[in-house]
PQR file of N, CA, C, O and H, with PARSE charges and radii, in Angstrom:
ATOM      1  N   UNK A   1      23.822  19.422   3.037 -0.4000 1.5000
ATOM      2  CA  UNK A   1      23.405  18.276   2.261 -0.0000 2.0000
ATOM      3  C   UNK A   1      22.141  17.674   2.884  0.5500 1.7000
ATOM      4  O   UNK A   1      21.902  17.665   4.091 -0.5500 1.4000
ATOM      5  N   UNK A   2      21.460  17.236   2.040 -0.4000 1.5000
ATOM      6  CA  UNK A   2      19.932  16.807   2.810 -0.0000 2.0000
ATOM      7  C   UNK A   2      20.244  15.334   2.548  0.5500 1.7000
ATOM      8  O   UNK A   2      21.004  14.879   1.693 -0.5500 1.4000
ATOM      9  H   UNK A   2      21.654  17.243   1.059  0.4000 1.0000
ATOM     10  N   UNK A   3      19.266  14.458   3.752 -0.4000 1.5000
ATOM     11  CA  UNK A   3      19.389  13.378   4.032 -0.0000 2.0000
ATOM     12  C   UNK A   3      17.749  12.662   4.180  0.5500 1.7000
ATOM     13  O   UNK A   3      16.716  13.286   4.425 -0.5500 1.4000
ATOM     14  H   UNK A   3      18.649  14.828   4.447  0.4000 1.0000
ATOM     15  N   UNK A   4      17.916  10.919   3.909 -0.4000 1.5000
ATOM     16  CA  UNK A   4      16.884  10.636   3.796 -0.0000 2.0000
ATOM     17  C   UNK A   4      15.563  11.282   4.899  0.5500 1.7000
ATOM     18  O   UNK A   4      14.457  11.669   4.522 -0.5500 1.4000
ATOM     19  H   UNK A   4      18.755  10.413   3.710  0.4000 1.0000
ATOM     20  N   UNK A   5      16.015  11.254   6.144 -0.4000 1.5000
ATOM     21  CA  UNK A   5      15.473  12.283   7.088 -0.0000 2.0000
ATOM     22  C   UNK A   5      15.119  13.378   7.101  0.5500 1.7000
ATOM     23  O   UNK A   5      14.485  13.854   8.042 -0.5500 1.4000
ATOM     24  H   UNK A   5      16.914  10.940   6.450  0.4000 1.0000
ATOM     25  N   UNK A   6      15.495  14.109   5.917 -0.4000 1.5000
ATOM     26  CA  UNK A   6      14.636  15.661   5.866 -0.0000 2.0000
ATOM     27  C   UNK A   6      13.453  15.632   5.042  0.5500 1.7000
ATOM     28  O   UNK A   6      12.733  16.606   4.823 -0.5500 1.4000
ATOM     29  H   UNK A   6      16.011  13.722   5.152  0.4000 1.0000
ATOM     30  N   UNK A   7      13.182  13.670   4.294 -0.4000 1.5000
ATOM     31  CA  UNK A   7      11.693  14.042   3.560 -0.0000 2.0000
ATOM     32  C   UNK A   7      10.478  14.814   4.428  0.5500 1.7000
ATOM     33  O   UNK A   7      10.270  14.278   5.516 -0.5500 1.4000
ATOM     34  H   UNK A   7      13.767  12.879   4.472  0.4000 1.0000
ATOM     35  N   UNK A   8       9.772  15.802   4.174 -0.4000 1.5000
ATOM     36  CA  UNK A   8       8.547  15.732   4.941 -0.0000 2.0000
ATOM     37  C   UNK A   8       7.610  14.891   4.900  0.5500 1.7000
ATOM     38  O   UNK A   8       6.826  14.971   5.846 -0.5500 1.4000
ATOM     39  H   UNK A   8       9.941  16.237   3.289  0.4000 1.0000
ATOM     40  N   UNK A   9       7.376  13.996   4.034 -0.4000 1.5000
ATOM     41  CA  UNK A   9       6.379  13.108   4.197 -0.0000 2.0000
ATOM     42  C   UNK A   9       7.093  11.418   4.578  0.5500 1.7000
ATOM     43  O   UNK A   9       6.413  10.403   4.430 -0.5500 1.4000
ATOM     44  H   UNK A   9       8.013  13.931   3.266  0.4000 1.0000
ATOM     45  N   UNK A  10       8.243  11.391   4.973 -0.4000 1.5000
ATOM     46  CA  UNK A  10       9.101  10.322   5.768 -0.0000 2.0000
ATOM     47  C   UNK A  10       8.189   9.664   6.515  0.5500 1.7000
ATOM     48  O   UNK A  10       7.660   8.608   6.168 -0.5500 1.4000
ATOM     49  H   UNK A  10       8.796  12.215   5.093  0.4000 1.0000
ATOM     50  N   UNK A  11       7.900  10.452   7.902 -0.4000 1.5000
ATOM     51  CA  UNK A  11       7.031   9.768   8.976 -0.0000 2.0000
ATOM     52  C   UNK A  11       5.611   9.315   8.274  0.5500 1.7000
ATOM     53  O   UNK A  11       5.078   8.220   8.457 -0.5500 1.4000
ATOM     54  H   UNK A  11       8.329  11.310   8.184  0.4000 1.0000
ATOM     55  N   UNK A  12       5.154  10.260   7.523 -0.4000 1.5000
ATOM     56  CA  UNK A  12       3.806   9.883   7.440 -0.0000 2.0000
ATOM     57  C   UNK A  12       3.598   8.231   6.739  0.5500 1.7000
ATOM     58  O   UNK A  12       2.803   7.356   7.082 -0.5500 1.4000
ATOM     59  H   UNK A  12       5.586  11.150   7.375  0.4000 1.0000
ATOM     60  N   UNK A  13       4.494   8.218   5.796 -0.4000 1.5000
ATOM     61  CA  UNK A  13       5.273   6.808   5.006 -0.0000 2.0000
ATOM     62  C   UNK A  13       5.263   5.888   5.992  0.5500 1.7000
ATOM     63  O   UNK A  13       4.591   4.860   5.904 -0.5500 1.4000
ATOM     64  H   UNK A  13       5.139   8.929   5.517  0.4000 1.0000
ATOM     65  N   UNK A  14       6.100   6.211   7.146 -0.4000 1.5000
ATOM     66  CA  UNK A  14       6.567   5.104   8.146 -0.0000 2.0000
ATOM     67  C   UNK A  14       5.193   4.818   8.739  0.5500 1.7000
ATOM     68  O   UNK A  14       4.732   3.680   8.826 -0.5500 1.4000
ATOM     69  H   UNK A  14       6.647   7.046   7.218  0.4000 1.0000
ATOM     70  N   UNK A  15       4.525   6.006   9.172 -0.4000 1.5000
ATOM     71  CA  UNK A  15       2.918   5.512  10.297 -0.0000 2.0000
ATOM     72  C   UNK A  15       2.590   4.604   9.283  0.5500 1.7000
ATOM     73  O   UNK A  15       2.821   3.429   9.571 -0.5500 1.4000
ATOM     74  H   UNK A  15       4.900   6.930   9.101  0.4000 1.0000
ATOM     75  N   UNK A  16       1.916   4.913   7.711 -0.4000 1.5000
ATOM     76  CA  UNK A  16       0.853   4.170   6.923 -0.0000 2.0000
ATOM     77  C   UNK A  16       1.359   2.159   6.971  0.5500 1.7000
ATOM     78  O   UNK A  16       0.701   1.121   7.048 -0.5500 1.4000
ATOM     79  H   UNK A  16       1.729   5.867   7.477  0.4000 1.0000
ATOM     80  N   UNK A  17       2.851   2.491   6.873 -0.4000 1.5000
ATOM     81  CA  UNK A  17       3.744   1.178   6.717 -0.0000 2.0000
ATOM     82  C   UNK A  17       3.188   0.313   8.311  0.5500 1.7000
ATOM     83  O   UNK A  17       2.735  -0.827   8.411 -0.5500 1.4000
ATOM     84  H   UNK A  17       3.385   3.334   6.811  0.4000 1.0000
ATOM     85  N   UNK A  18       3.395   1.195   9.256 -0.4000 1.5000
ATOM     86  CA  UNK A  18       3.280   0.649  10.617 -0.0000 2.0000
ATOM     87  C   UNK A  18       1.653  -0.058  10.845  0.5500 1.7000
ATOM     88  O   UNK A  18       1.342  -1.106  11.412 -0.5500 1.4000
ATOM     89  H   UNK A  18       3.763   2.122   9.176  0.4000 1.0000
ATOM     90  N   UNK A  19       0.643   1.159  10.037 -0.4000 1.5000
ATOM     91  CA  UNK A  19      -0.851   0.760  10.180 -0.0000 2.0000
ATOM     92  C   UNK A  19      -1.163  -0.314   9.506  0.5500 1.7000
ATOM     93  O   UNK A  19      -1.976  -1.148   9.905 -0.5500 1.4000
ATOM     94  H   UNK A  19       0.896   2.010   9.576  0.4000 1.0000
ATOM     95  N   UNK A  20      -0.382  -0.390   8.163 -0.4000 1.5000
ATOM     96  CA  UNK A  20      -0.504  -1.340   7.470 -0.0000 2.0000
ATOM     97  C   UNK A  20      -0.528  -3.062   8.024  0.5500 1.7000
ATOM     98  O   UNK A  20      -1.293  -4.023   7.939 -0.5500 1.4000
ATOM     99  H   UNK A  20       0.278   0.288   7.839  0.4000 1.0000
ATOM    100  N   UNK A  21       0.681  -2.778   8.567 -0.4000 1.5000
ATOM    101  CA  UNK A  21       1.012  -3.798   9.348 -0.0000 2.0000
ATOM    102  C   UNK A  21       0.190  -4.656  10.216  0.5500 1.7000
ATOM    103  O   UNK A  21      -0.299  -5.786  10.189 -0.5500 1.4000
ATOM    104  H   UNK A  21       1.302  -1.997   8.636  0.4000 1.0000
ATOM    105  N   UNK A  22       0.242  -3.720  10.933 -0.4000 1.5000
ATOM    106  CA  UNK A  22      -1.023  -3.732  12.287 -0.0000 2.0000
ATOM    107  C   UNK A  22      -2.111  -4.847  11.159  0.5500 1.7000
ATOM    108  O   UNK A  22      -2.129  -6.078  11.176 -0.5500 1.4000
ATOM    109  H   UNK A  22       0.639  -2.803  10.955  0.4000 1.0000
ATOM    110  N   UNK A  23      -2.649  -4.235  10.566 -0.4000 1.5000
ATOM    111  CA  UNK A  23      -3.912  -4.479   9.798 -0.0000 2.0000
ATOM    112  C   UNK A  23      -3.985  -5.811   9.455  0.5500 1.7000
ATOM    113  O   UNK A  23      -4.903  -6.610   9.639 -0.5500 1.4000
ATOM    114  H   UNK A  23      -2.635  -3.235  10.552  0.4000 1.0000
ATOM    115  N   UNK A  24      -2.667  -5.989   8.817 -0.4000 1.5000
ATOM    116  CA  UNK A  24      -2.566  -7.610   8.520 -0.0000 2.0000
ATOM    117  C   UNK A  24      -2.097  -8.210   9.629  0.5500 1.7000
ATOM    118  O   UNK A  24      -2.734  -9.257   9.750 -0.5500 1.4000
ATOM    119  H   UNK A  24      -1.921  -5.340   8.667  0.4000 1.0000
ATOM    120  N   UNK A  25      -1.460  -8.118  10.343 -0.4000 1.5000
ATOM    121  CA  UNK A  25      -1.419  -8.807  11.894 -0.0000 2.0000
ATOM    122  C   UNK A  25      -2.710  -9.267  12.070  0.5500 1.7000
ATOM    123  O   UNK A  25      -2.878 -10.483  12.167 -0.5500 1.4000
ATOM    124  H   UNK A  25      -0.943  -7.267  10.244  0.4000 1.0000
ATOM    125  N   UNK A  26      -3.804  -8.391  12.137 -0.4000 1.5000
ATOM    126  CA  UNK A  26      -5.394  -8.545  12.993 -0.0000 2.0000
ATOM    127  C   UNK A  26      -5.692  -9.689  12.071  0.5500 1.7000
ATOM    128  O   UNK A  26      -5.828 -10.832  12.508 -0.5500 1.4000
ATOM    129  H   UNK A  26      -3.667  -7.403  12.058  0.4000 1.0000
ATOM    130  N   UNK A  27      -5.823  -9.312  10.458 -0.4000 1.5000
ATOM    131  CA  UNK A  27      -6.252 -10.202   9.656 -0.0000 2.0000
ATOM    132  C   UNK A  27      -5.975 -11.913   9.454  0.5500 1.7000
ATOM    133  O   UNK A  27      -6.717 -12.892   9.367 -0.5500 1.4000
ATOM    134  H   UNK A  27      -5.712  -8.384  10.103  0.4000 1.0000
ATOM    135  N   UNK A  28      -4.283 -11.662   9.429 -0.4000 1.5000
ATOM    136  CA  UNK A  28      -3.839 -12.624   8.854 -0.0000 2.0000
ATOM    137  C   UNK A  28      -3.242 -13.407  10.069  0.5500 1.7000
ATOM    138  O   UNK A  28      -3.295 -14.637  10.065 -0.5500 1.4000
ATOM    139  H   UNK A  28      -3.681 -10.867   9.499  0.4000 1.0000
ATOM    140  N   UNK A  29      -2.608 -12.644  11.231 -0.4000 1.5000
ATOM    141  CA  UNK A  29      -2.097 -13.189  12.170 -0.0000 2.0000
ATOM    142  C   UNK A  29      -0.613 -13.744  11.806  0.5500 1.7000
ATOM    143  O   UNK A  29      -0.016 -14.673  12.350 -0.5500 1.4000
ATOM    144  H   UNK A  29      -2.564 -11.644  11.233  0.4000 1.0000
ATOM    145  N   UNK A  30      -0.197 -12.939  10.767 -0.4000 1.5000
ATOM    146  CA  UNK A  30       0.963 -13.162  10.425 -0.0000 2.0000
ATOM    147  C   UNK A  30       1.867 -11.757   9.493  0.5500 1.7000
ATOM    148  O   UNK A  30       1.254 -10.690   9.489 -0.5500 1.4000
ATOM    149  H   UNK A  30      -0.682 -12.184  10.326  0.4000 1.0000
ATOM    150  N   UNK A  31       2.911 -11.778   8.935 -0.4000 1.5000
ATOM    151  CA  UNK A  31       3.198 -10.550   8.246 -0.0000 2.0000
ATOM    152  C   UNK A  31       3.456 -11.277   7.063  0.5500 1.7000
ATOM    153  O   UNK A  31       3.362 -12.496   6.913 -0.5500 1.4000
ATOM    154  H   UNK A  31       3.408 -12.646   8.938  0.4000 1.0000
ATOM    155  N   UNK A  32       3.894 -10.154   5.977 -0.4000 1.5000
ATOM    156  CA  UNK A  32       4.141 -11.076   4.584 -0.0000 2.0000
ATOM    157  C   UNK A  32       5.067 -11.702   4.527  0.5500 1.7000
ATOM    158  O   UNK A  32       4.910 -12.778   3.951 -0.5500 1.4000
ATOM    159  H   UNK A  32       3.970  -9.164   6.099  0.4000 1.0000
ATOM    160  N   UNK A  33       6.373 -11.416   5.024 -0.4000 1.5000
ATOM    161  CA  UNK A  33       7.387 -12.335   4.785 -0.0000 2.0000
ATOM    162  C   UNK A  33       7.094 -13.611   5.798  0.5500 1.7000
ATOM    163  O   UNK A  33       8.061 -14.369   5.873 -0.5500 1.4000
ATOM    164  H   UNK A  33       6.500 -10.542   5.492  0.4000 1.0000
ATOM    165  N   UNK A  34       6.167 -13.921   6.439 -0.4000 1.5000
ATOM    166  CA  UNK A  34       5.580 -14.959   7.163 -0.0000 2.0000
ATOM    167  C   UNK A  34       4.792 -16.040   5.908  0.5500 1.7000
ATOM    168  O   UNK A  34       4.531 -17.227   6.101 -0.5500 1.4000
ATOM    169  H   UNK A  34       5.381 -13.305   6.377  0.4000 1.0000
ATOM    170  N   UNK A  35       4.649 -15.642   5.246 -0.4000 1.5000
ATOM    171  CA  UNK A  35       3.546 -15.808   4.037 -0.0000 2.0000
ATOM    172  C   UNK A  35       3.778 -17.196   3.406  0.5500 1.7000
ATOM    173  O   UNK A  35       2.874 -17.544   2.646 -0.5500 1.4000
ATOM    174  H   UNK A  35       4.860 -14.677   5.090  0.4000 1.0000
ATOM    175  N   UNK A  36       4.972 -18.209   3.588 -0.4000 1.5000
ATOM    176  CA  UNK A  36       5.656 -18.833   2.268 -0.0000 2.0000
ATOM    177  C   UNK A  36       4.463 -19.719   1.874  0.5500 1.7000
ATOM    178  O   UNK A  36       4.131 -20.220   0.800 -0.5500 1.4000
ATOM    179  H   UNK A  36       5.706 -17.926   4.206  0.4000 1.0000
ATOM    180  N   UNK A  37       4.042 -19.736   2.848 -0.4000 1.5000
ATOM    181  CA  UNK A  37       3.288 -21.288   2.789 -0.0000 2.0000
ATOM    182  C   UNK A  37       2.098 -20.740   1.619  0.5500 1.7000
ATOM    183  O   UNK A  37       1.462 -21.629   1.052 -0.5500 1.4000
ATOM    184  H   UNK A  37       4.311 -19.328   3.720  0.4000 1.0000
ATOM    185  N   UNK A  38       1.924 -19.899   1.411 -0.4000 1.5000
ATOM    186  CA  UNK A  38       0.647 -19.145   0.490 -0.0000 2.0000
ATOM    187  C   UNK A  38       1.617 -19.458  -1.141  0.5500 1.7000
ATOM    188  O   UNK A  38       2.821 -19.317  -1.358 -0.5500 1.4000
ATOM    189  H   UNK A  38       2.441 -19.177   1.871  0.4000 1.0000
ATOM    190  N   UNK A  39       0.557 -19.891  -2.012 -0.4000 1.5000
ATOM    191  CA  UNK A  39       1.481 -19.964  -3.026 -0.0000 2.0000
ATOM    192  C   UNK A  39       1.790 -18.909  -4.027  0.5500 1.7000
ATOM    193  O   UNK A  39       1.155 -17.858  -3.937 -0.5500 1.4000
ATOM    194  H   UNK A  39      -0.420 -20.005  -1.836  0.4000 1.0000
ATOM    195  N   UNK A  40       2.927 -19.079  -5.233 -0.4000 1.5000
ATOM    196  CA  UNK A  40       3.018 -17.610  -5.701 -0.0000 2.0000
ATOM    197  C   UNK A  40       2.012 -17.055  -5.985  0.5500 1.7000
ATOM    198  O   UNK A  40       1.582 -15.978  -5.572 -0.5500 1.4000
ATOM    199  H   UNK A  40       3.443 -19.932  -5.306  0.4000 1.0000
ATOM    200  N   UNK A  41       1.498 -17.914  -6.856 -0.4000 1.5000
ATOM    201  CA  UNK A  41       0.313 -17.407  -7.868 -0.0000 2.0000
ATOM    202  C   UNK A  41      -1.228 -16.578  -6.423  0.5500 1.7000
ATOM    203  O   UNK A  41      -1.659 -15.456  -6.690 -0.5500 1.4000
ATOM    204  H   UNK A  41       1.847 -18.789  -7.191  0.4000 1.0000
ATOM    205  N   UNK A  42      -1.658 -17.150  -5.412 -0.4000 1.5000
ATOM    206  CA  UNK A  42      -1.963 -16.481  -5.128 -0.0000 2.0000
ATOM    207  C   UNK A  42      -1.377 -15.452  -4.476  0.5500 1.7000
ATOM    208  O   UNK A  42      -2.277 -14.715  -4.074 -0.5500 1.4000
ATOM    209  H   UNK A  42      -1.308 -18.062  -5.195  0.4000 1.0000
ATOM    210  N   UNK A  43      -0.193 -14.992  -4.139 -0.4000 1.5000
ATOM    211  CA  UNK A  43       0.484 -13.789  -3.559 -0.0000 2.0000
ATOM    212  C   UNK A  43       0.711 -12.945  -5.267  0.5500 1.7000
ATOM    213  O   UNK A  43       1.252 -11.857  -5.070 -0.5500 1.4000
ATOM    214  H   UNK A  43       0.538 -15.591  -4.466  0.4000 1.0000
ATOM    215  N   UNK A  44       0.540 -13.095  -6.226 -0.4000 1.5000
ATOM    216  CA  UNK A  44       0.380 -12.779  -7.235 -0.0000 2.0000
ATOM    217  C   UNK A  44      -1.093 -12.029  -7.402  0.5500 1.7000
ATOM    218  O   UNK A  44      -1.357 -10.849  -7.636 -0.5500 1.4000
ATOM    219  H   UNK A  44       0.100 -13.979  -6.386  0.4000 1.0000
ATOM    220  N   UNK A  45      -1.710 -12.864  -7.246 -0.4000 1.5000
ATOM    221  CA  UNK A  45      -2.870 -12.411  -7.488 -0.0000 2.0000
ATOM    222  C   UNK A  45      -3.907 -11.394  -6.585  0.5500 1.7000
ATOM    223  O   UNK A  45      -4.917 -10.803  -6.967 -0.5500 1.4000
ATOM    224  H   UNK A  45      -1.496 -13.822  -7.056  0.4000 1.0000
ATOM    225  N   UNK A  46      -3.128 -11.428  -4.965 -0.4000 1.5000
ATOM    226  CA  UNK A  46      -3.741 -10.458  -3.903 -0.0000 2.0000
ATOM    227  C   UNK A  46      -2.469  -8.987  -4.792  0.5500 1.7000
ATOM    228  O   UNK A  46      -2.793  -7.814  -4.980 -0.5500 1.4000
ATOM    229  H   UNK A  46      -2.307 -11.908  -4.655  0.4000 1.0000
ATOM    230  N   UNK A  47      -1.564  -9.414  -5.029 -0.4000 1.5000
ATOM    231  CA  UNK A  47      -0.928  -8.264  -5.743 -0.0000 2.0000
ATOM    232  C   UNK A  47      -1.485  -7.528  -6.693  0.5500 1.7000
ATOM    233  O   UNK A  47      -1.470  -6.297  -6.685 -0.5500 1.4000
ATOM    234  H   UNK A  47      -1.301 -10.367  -4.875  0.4000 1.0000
ATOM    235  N   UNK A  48      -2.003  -8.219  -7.555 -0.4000 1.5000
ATOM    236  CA  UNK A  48      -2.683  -7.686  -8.824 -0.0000 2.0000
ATOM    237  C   UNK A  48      -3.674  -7.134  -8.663  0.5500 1.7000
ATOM    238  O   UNK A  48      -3.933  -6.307  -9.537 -0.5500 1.4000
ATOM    239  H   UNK A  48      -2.016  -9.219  -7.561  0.4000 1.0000
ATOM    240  N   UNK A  49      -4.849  -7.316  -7.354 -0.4000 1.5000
ATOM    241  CA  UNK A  49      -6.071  -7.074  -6.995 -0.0000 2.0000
ATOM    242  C   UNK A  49      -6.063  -5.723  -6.353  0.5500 1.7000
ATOM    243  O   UNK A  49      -6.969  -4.897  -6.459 -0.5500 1.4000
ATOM    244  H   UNK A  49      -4.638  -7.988  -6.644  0.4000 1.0000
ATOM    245  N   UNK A  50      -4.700  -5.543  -5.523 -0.4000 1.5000
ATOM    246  CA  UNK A  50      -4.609  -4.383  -5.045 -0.0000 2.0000
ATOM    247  C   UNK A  50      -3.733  -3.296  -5.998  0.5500 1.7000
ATOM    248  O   UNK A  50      -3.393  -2.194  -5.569 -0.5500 1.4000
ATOM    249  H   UNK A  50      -3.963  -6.214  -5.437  0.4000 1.0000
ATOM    250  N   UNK A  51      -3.447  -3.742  -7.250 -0.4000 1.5000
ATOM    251  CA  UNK A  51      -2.664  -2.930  -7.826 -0.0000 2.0000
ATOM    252  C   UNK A  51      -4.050  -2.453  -8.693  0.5500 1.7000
ATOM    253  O   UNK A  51      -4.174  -1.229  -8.679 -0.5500 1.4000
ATOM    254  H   UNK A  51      -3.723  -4.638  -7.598  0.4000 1.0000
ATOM    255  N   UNK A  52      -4.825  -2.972  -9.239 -0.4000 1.5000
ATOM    256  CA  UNK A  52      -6.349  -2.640  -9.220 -0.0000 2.0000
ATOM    257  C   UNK A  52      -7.224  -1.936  -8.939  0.5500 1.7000
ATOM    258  O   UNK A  52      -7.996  -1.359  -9.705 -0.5500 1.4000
ATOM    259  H   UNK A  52      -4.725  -3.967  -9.251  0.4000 1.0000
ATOM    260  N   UNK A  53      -7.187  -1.915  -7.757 -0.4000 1.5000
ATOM    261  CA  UNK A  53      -7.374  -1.355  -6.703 -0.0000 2.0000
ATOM    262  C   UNK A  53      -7.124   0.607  -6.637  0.5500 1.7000
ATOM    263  O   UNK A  53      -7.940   1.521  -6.520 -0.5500 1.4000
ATOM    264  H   UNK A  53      -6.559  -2.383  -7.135  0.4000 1.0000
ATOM    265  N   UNK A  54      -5.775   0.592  -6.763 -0.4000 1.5000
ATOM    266  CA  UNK A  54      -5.254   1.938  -6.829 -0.0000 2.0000
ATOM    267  C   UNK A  54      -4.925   2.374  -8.240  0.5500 1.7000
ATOM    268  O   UNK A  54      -4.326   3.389  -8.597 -0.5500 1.4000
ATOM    269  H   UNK A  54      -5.112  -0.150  -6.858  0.4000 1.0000
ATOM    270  N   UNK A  55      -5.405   1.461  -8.921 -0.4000 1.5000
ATOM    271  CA  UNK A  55      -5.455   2.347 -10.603 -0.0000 2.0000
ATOM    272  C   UNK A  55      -6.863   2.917 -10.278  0.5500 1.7000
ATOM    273  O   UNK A  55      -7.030   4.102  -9.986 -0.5500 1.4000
ATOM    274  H   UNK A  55      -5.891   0.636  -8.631  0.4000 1.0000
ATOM    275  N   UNK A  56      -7.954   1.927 -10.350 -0.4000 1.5000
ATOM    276  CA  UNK A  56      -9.150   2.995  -9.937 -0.0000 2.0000
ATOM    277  C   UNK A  56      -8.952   3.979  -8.742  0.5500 1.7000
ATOM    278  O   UNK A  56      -9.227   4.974  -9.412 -0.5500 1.4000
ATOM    279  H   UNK A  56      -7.819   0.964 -10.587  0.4000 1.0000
ATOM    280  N   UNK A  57      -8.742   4.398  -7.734 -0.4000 1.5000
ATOM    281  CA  UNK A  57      -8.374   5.525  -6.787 -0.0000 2.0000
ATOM    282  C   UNK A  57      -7.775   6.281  -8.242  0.5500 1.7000
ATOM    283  O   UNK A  57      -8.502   7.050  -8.871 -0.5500 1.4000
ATOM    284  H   UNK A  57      -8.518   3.590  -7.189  0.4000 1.0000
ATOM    285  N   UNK A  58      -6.761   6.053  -8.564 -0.4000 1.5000
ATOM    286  CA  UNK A  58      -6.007   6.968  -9.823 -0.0000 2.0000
ATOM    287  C   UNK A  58      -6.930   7.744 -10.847  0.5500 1.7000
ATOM    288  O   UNK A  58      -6.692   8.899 -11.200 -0.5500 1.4000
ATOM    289  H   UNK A  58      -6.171   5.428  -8.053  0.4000 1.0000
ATOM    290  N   UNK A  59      -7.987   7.011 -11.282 -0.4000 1.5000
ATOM    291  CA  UNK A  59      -8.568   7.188 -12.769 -0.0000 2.0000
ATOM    292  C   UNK A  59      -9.745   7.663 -12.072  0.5500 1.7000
ATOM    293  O   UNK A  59     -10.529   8.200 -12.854 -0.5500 1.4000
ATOM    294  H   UNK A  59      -8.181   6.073 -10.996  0.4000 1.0000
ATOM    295  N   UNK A  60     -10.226   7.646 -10.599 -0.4000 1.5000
ATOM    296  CA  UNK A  60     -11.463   8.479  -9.913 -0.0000 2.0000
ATOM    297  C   UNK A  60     -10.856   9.473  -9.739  0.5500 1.7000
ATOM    298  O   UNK A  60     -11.515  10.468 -10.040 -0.5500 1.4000
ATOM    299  H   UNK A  60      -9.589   7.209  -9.964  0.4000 1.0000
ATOM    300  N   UNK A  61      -9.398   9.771  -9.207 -0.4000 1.5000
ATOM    301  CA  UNK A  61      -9.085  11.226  -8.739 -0.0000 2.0000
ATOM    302  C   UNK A  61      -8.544  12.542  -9.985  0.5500 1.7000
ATOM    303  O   UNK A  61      -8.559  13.773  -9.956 -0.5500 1.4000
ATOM    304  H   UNK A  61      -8.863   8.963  -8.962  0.4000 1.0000
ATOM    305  N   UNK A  62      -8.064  11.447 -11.078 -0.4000 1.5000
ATOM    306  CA  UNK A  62      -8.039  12.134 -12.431 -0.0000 2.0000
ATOM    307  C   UNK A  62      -9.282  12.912 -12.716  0.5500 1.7000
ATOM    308  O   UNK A  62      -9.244  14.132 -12.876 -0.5500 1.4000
ATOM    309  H   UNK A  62      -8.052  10.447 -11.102  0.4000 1.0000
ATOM    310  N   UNK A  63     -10.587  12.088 -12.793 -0.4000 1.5000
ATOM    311  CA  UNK A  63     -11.873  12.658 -13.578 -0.0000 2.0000
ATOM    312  C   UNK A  63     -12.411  13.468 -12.358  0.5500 1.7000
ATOM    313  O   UNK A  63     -13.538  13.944 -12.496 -0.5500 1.4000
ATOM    314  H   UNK A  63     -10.619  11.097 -12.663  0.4000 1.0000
ATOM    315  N   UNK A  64     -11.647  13.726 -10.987 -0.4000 1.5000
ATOM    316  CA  UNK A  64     -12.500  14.992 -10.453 -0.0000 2.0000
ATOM    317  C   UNK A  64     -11.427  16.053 -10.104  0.5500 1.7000
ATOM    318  O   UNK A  64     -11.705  17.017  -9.391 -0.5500 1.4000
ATOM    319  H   UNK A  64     -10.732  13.340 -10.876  0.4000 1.0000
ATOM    320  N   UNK A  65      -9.915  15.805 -10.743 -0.4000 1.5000
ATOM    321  CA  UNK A  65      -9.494  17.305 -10.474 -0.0000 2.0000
ATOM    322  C   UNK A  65      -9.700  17.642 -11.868  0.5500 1.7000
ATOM    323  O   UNK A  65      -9.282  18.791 -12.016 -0.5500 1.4000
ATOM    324  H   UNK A  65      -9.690  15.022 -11.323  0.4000 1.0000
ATOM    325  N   UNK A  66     -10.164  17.165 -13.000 -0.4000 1.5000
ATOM    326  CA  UNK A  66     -10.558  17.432 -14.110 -0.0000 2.0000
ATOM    327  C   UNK A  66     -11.818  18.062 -13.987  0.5500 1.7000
ATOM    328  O   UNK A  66     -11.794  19.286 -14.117 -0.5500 1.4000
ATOM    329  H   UNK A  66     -10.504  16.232 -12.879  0.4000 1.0000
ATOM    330  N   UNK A  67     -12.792  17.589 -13.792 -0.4000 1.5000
ATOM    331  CA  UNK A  67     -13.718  18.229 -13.184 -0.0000 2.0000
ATOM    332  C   UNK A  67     -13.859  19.676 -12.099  0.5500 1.7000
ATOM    333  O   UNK A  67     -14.794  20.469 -12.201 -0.5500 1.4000
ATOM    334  H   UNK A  67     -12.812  16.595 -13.686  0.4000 1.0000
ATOM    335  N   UNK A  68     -12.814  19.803 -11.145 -0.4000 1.5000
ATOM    336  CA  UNK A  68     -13.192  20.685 -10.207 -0.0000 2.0000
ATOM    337  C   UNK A  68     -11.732  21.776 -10.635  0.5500 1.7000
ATOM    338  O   UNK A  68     -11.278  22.492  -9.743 -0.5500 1.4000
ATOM    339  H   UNK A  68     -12.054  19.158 -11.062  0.4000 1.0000
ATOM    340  N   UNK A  69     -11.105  21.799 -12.032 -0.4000 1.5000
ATOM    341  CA  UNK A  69     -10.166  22.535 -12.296 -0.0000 2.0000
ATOM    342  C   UNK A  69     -10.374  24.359 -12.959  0.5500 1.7000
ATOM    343  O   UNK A  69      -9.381  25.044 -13.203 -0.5500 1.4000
ATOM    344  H   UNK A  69     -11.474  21.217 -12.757  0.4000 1.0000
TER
END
């Protein structure tokens, strides 16, 4: 039976989560669940910016394996 532990890309998940972290530590000097004091709407809106964010990454990497197929 396989277990959450046999994903191969598990660790790599955990480093990006860990770098992530790190990142906003340097930035923010805090983590998100540190956050309350920020209000929804802007924790809403850094949400939306980065969900943004990775639709374009999405719709750039579409038009070049389309391209290089």
């Amino acid at each position: 039976m396989s277990s959450v532990t046999d994903l191969t890309y598990r660790q790599a998940i955990i480093d990006r989560l860990d770098k992530q972290t790190q990142k906003g530590l340097k930035k923010y000097d805090a983590v998100l669940s540190h956050y309350t004091d920020m209000p929804i709407e802007k924790r809403l809106e850094h949400l939306a910016e980065e969900l943004t964010d990775a639709l374009v990454y999405i719709e750039h990497l579409k038009e070049w394996v389309k391209d290089n197929e």
